[in-house]
DRENBA-694889 format. One record per atom (N, C-alpha, C): x, y, z. Coordinates in steps of 0.1 Angstrom, whole numbers, plus 2048, in hexadecimal, padded with zeros to 3 digits. Layout:
BEGIN
XYZ ...
***
This chain:
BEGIN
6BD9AF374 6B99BA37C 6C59C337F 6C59D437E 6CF9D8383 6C89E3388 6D29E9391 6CD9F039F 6D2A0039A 6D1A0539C 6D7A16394 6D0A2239C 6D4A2C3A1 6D2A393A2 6C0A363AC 6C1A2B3B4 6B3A2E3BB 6AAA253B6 6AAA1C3A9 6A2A183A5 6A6A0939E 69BA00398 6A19F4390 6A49F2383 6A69ED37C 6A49EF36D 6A69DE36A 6979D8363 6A09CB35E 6A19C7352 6AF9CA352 6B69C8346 6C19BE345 6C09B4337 6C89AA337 6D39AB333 6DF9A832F 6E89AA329 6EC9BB327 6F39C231C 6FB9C831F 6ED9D0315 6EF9DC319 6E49E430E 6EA9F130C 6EE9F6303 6F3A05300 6ECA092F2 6E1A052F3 6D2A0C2EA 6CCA192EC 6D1A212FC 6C9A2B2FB 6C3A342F1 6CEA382EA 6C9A472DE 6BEA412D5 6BAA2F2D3 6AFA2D2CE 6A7A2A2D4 6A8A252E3 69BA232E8 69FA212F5 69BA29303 69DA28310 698A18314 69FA18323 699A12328 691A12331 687A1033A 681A17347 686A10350 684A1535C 683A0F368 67BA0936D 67CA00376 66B9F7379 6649FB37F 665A0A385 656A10389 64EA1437B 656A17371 650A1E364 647A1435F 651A0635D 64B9F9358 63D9F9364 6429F936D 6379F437A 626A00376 62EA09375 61EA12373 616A0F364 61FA0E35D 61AA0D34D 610A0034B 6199F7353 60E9E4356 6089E9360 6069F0366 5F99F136D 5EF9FB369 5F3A0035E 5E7A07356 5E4A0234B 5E89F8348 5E59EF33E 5D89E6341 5DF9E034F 5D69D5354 5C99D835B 5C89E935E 5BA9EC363 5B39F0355 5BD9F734B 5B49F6340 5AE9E9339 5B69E0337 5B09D1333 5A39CC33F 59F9CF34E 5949D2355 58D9D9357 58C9E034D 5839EC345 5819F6354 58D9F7356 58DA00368 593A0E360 596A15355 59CA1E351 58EA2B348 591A3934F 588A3C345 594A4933F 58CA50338 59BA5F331 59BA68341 592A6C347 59CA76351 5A5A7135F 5A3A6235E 5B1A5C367 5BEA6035F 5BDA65356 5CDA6134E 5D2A72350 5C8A7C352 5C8A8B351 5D7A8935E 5D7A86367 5DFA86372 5F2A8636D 5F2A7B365 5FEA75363 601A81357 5F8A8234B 5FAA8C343 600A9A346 5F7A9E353 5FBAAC359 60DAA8360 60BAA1368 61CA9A36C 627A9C367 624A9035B 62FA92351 633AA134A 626AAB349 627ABA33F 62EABE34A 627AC2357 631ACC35D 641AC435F 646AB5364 651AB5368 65BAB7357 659AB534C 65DABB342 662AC733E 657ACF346 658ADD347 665AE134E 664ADB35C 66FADA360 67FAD635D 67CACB358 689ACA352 692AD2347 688AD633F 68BAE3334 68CAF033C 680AF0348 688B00353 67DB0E34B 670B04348 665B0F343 655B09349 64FB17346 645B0E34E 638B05346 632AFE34D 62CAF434C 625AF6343 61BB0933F 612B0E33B 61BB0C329 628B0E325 62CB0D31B 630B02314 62EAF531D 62FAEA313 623AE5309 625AE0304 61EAD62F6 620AC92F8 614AC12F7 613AB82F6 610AB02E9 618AA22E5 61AAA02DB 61AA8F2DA 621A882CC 61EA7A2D0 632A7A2C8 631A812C1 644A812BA 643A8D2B9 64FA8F2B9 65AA972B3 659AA32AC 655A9929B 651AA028F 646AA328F 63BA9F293 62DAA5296 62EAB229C 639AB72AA 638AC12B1 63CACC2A7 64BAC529E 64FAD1296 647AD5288 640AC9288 63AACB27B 62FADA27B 62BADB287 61EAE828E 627AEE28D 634AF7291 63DAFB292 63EB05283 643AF727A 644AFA26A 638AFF266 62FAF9267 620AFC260 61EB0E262 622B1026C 61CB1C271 62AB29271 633B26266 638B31262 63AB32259 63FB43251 63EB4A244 646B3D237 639B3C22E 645B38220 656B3B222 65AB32223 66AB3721B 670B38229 66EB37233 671B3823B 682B3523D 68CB3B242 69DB33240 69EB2F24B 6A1B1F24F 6A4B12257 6B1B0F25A 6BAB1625F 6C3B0C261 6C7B02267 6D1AF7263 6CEAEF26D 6DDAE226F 6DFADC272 6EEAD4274 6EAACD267 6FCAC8262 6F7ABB258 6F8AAD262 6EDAA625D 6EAA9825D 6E3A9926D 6DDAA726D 6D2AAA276 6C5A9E275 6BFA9727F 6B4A9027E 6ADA93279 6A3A8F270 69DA8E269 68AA9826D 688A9327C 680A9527F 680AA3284 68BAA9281 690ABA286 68CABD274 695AB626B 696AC1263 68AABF254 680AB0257 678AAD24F 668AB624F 667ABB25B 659AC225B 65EAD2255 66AADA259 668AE2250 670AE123E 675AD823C 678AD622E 667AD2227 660ACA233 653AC522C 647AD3228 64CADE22E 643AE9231 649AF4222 64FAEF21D 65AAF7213 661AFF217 66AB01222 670B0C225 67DB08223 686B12223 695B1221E 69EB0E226 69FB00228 6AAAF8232 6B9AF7231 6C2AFE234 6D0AFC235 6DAAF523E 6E0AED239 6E9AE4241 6F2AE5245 6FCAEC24F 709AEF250 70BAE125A 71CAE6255 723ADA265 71EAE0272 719AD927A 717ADB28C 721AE228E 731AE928E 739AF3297 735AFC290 733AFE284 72FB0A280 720B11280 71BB06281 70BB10285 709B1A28D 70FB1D29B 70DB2829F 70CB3629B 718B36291 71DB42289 717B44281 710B3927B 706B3A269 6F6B3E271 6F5B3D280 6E7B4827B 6E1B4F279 6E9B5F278 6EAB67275 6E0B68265 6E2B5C260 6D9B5C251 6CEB55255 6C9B50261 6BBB46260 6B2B4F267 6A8B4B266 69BB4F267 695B45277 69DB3A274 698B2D282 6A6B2627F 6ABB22288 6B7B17290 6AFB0A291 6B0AFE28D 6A9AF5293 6B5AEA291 6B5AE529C 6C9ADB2A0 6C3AD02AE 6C6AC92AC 6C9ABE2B8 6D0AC22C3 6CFAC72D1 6DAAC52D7 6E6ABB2DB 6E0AAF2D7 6ECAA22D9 6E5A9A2CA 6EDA9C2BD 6EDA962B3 6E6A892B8 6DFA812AB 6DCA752AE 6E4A6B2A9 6EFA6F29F 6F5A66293 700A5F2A0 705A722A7 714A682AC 716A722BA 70AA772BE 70CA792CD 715A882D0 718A922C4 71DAA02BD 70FAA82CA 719AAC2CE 713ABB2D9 710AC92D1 707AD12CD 707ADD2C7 710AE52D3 713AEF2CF 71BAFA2DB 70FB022DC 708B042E8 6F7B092EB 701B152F1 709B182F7 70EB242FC 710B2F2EE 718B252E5 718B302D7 70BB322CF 701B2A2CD 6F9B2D2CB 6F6B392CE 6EFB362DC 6ECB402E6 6ECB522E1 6FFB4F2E2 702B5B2DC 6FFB5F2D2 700B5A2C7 702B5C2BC 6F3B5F2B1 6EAB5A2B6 6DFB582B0 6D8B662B2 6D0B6B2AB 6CEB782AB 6BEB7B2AD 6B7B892B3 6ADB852BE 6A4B802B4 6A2B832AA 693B7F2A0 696B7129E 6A2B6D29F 69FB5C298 69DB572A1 68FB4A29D 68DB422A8 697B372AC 697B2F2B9 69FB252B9 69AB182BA 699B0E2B7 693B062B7 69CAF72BE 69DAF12C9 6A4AE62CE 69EAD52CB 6A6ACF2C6 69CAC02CA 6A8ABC2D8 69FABD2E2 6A9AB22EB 6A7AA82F2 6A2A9F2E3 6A0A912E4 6AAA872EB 6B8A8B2E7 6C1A842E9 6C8A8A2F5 6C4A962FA 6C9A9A305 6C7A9C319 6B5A9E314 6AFAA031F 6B0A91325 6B4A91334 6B2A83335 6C0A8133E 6CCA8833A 6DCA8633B 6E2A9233C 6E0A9D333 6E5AA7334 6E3AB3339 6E6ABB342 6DFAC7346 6E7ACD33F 6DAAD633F 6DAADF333 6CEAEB334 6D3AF7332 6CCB04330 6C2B05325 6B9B00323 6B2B02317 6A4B0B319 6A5B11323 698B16326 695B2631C 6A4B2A317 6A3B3630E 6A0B32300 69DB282F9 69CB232EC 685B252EA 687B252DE 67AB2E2DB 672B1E2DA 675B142D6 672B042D5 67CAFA2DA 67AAF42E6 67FAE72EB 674AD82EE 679AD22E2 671AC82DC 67BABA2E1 673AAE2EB 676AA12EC 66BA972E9 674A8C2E6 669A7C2E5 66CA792F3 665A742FB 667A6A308 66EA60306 670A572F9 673A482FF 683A492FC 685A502FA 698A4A2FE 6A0A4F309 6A4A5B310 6ABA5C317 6A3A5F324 697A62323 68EA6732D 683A58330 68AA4B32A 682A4132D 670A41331 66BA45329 65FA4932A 658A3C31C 64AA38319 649A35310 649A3A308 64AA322F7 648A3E2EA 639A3F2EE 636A4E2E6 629A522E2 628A5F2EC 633A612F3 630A702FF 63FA752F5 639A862F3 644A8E2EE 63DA992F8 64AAA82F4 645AB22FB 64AABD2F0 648ACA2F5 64EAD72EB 648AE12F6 652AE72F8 654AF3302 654AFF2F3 64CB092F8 64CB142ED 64CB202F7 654B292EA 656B392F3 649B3A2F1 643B452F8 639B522FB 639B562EA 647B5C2E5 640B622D6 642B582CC 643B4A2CF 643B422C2 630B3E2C6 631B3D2CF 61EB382CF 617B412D1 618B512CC 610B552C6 60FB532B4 61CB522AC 61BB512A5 618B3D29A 616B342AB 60FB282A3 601B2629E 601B24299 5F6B1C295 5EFB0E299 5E1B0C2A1 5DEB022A5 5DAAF629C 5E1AF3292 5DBAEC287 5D8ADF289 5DEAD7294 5D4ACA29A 5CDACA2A1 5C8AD82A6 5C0AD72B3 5B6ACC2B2 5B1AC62BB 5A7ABA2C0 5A2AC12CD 595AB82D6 58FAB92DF 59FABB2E7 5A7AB82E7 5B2AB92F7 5B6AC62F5 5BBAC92ED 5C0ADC2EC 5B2AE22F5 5A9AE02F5 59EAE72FC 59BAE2305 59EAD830C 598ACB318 58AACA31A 586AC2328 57BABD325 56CAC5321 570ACF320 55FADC31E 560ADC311 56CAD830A 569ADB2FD 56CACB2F3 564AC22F5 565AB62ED 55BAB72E4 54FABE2E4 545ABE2D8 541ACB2D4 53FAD32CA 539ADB2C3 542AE92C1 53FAEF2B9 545AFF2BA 53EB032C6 545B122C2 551B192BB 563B0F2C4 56AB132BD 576B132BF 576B162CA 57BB0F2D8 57FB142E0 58CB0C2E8 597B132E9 5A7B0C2EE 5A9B112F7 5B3B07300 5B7B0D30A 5C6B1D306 5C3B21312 5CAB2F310 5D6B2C30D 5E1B26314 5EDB23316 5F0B17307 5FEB1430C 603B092FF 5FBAFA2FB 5F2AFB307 5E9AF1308 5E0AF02FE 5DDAFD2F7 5DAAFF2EA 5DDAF52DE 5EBAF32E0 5EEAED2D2 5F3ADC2D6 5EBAD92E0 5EEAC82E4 5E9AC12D9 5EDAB62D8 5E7AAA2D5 5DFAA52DF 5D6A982DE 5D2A902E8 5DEA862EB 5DFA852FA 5EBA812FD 5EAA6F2F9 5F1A652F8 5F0A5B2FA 5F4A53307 5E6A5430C 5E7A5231E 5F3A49321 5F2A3D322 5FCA30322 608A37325 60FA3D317 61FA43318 61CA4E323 613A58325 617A6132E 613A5B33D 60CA4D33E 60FA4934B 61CA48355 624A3F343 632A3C347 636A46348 636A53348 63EA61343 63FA6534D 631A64353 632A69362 636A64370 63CA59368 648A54375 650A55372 656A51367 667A53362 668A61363 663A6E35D 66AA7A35C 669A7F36A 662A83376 665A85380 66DA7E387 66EA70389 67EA6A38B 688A74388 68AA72379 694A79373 697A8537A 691A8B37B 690A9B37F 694A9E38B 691A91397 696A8F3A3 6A7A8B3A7 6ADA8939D 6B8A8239F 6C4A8E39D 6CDA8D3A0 6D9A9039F 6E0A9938F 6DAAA038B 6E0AA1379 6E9AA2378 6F6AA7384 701AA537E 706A95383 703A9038D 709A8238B 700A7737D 6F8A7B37F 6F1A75370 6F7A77361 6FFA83360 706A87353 715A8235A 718A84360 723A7C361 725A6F360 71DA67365 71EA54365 71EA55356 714A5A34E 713A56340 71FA5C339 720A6833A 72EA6A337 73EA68338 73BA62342 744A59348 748A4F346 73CA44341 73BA3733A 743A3B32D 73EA44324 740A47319 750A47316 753A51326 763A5731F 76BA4B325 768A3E32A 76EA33331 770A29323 765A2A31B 765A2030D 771A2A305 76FA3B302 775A402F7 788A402FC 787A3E30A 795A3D30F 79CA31309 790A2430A 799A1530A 798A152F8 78FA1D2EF 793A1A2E3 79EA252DE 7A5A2D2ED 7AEA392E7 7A6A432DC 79BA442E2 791A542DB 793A5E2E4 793A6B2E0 795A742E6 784A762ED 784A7C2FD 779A7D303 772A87301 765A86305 75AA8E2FE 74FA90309 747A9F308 73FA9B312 732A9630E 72EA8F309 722A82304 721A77308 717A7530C 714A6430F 711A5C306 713A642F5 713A582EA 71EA532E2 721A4A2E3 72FA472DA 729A452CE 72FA462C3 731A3D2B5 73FA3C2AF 742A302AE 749A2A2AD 74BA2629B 752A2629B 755A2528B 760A1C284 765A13290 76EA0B28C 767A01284 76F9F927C 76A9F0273 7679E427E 75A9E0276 7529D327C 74D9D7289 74D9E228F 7489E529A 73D9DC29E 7319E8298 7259E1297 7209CF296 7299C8293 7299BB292 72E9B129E 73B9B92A0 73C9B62AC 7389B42B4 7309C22BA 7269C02C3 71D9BB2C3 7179BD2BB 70D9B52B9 70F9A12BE 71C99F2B7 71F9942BB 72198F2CA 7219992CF 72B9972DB 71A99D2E8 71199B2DD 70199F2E6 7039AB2EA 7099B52E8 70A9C42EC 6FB9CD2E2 6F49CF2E8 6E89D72E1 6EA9E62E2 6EF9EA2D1 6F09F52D0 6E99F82C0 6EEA052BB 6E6A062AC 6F2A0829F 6EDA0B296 6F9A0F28A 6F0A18286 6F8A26286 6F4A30282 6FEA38278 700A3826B 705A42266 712A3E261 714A2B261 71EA2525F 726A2226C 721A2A277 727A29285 71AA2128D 725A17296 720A112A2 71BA1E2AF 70FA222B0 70DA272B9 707A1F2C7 710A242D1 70CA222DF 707A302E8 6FEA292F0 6FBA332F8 6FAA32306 6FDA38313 702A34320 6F8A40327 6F0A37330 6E9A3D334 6E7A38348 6E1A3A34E 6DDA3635C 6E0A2935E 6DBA1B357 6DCA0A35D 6EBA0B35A 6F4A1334F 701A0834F 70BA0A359 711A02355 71CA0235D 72DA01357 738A0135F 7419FD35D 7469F2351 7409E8359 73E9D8352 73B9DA345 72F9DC33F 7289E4332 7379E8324 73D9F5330 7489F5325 7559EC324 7559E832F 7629E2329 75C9D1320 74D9D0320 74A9C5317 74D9CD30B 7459D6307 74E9DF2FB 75C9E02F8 7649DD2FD 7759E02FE 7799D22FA 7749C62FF 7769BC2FE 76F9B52EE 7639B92EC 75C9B52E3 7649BD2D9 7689C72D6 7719CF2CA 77F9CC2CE 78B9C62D4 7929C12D4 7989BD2CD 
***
């Protein structure tokens, strides 16, 4: 058990897994087993869950700094971008970072449109030739920050911008409320279960989407059987049906989140980070993800019960709210 920022977390040994999979806190765990266990006592029906759904959309909203009426509900990532892709012109020009995640840059390569890869410092300047921006704000490979300020500038009014801040929301404050698409998964940094995503959309990208998964929930409960077509007015249009379970959990962890401190919360994690990149003599960074690329890294750790991932030929770690001190210098010791 460890005690952190107001709350518990029980976690055994040393865990720097975040960027693949959060951990929650035991209120998150506590609500999730108790919507489990009244559903196993057939005590659950669909508009108990409407509550936690609504929850989680608006404090989302909030944390992106838009309102509630423009998020999207989703179950991943690529699903949100895939609506995204589907619903613009042939040929469309994409640009986007190299060794960009896959789930940024697989729905519009899948849609056939013209995907370009520059290095992340240089993107800002290259989009001048795109049509849509689509970048990570905190890489997944190795924890690489886009420059959202040069973006900002540089991107020109017709192109859209498109954010995944999978790896960001959660740790990082951050201005993202001017981007035309701000798209997360719940379960890594925002400790939420998998199966809750979100997508924040401008005003002129959702007139120009397309509802192509619509189901009974884009229209709520007046509209589960028959024609005509009827959706709700707002982004609620282009929901999926949520997967209650994860947005039970959502709706404790992300209001937590939202309640806390952001800049002492980007600091502890960033802090942890630049405490490891100090004792292996790396220059500091502002990220809470290391990768490490010394030889046998990955093995080490592993050896030494440190739970982290290999990404990209690099040992990635990720430092988030439970760790601590202790945490890194087992890393310092374990690579020694």
């Amino acid at each position: 058990m460890r005690n952190a920022f107001g709350t518990t977390f029980d976690v055994e040994g040393i865990y720097l897994n975040t960027p693949s999979i959060g951990v929650p806190p035991r209120p998150v765990v506590d609500a999730v087993s108790d919507a489990v266990a009244a559903w196993g006592r057939a005590e659950s029906s669909p508009p108990q869950f409407d509550g936690a759904v609504d929850t989680a959309r608006a404090s989302f909203a909030r944390l992106v700094g838009v309102p509630s009426a423009s998020v999207v509900l989703g179950s991943a990532v690529s699903g949100l971008l895939g609506l995204v892709a589907a619903s613009l012109p042939a040929g469309t020009r994409v640009l986007t970072a190299d060794r960009e995640f896959t789930s940024v840059t697989f729905p519009f390569a899948a849609a056939g449109h013209e995907v370009t890869e520059v290095p992340l410092e240089d993107l800002p300047e290259r989009t001048v030739s795109a049509d849509v921006v689509a970048v990570s704000v905190v890489a997944s490979a190795d924890g690489a920050l886009v420059d959202l300020d040069a973006l900002r500038s540089e991107v020109g009014p017709d192109t859209l911008v498109v954010l995944d801040a999978t790896q960001s929301l959660g740790w990082l404050p951050a201005d993202l409320s001017w981007a035309d698409v701000v798209v997360a998964g719940g379960y890594k940094w925002l400790l939420s279960p998998r199966g809750a995503s979100w997508m924040a959309v401008s005003d002129r990208l959702a007139e120009r989407l397309v509802p192509h998964q619509s189901g009974w929930y884009a229209g709520g409960w007046d509209a589960i059987y028959g024609l005509p077509l009827r959706l709700h007015p707002d982004a609620r249009r282009f929901d999926l049906s949520p997967a209650w379970l994860a947005h039970v959990g959502a709706a404790t962890a992300l209001p937590w989140l939202e309640s806390l401190d952001a800049t002492a919360v980007h600091d502890h994690g960033v802090g942890l980070a630049n405490r490891l990149r100090a004792g292996l003599d790396l220059p500091s960074a502002e990220s809470a993800i290391v990768a490490l690329r010394h030889e046998g890294a990955a093995d080490r750790l592993a050896a030494a019960g440190i739970r982290a991932a290999l990404r990209g030929g690099a040992a990635r770690l990720g430092f988030h709210l439970h760790n601590t001190h202790a945490d890194v210098d087992a890393v310092l010791e374990a690579l020694a």
